[in-house]
C-alpha positions in Angstrom: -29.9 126.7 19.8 -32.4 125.3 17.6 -34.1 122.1 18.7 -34.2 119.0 16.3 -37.1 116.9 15.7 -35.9 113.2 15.6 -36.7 112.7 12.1 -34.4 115.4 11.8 -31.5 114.3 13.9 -32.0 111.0 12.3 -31.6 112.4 8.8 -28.6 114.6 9.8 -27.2 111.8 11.4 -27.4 109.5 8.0 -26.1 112.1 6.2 -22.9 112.3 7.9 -22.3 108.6 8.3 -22.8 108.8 3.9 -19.9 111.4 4.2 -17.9 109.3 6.2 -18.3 106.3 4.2 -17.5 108.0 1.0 -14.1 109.8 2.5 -13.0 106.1 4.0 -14.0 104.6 0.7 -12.1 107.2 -1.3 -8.9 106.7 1.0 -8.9 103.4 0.3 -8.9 103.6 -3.3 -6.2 106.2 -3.2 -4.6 103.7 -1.0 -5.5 101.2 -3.7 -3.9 103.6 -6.4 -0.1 103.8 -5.0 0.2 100.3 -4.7 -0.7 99.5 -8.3 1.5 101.6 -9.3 3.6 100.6 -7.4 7.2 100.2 -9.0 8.7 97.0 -9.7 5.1 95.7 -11.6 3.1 92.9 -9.7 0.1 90.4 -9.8 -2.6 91.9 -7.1 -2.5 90.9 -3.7 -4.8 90.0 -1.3 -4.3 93.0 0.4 -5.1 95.1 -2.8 -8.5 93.3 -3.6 -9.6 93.8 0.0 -8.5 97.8 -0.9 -10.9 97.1 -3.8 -14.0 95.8 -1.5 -13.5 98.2 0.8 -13.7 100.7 -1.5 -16.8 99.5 -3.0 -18.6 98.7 0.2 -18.2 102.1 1.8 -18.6 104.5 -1.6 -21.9 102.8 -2.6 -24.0 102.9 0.8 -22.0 106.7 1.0 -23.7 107.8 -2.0 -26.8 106.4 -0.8 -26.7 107.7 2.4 -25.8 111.2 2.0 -28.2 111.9 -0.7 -30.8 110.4 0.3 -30.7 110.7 3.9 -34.0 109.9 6.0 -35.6 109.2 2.9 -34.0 105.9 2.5 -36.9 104.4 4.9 -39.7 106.5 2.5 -42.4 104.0 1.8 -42.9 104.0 -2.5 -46.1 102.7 -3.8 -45.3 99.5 -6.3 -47.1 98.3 -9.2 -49.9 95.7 -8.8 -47.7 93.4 -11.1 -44.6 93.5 -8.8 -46.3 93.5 -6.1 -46.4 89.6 -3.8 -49.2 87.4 -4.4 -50.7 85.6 -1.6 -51.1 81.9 -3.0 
């Protein structure tokens, strides 16, 4: 059995969480789907906006997650003009 650095297990880890995320989020906007369309035609619920946030909330970290994986916590070197300014 190959042994796992914890950078490793860390990024492995992420990466799976992302998948997670991305099948809840995608279950919910099937969810979201059928009762659209629901049949007889209706204003959205409560119920079906939460569908909406939840679907948002989990796809976009999901995406996040599982492609970029450890890296999310990669330091990036910034421009001098974005970068604070001590006062």
């Amino acid at each position: 059995m190959p042994s796992f650095s914890p950078s490793r297990t860390r990024d492995i880890a992420l990466r799976l969480s992302g998948l997670a995320l991305l099948v809840l989020g995608a279950l919910a906007l099937s969810r979201l789907v059928h009762c659209v369309h629901a049949v007889p035609a209706h204003d959205c619920t409560p119920g079906e906006f939460a569908l909406a946030a939840l679907g948002l909330a989990c796809l976009s970290p999901g995406a996040l997650f599982t492609t970029l994986g450890a890296h999310i916590f990669d330091r990036v070197a910034i421009s001098q003009r974005w970068a604070a300014r001590s006062r």
